[in-house]
N, C-alpha and C positions, 0 to 999 in steps of 0.2 A: 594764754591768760586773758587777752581782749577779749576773745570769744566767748567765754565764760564770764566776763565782765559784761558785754551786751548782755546774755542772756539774760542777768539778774534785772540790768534797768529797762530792758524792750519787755521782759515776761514776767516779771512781778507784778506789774497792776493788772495783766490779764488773771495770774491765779492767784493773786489776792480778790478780786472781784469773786473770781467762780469758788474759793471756798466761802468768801461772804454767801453767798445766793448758795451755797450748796448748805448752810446754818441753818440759813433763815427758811430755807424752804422744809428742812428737816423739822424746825420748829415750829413752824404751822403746822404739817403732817402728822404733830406728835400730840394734838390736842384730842380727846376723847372723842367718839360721835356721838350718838342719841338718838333719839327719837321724841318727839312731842305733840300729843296728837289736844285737838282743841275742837270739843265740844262734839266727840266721839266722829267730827267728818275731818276735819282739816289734820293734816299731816304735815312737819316739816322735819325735814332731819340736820340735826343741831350738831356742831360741836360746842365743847363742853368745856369753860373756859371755868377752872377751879381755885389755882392761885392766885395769888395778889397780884403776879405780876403778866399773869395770862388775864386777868380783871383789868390790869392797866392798859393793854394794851388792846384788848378789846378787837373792832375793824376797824380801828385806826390804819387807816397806809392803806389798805383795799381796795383798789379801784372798782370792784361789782361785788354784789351778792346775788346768787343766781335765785327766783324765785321758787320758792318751797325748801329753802335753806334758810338758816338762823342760825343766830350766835346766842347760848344758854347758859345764863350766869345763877350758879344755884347757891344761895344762903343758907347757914345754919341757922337765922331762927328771920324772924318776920321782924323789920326795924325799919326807919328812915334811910334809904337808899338814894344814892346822888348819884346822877350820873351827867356827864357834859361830851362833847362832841368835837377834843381835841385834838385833832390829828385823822378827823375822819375827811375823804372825800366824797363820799357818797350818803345821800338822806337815804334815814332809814322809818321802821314804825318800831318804837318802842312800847312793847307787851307788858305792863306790872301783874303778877301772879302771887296770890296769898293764899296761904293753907289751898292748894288743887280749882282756884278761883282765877279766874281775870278780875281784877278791881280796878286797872284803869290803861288806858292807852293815850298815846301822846302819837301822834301819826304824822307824818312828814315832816320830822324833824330833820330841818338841814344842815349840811356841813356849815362850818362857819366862813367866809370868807374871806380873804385874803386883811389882815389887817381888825379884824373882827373879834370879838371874843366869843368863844365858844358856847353855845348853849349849854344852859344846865336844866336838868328836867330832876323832878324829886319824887316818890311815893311811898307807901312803907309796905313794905314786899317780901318774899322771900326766895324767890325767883324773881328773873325779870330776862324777856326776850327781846333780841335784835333781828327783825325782819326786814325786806327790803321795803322802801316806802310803799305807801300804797295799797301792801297787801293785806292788811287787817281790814278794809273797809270792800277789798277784791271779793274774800273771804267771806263777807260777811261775822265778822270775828267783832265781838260786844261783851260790854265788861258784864257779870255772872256767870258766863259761861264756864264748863269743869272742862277742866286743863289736866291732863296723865303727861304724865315723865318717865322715858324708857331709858334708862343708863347706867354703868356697871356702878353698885354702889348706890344705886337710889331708890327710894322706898315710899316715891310718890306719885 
């Protein structure tokens, strides 16, 4: 009976951990991918954060975003869009996209720091993309430009 008494308090934080990380990692892998190509040259391939609570959580927690990947948050109609930087570790470029248009970018937006309160950036959008810092200006990537969105279900 001891024996079976250790196991539970020596191997329960081991596989409590690995089904935590075996969740979360399904839950990332379970978001949509995409395609989003910007100004018929630039290519990144997106997943595709849809719900509220894949909206909430955004790349919060992320430690990198590899370049020519993005995170694509698509709206059903074009409104006042907030977005802030809670939980994020890594600065990103924020892409605002209206009706198949860039209308504005917010570029090197940083995580907040320790004790800081998060940024909040605003535009009114109906898309809006998460890139890694830097690269809308790498890019050459400027607000008019037309913006195509490749994804099951989208029709822009």
């Amino acid at each position: 009976m001891k024996t079976v008494q250790n196991f539970f308090i020596q191997g329960f934080p081991f596989f409590f951990s690995l089904l935590l990380y075996l969740l979360l990692v399904s839950d990332a892998s379970a978001l949509q991918g995409g395609e989003v190509v910007i100004d018929g040259r630039v290519t990144i391939t997106v997943e595709v954060v849809r719900t509220a609570q894949e909206q909430a959580r955004g790349l919060g927690g992320r430690s990198s975003l590899l370049k020519g990947r993005g995170m694509l948050f698509p709206f059903d109609a074009a409104k006042p869009r907030v977005f802030w930087m809670k939980g994020m570790l890594i600065p990103i470029d924020i892409l605002w996209i209206r009706e198949g248009k860039m209308v504005a970018i917010d570029a090197n937006v940083a995580p907040p720091r320790l004790h800081e309160a998060p940024a909040v950036v605003s535009q009114v959008a109906d898309m809006v993309l998460e890139v890694p810092a830097g690269f809308a200006q790498e890019m050459s990537v400027t607000v008019g430009q037309v913006v195509r969105v490749k994804y099951e279900g989208s029709s822009r």
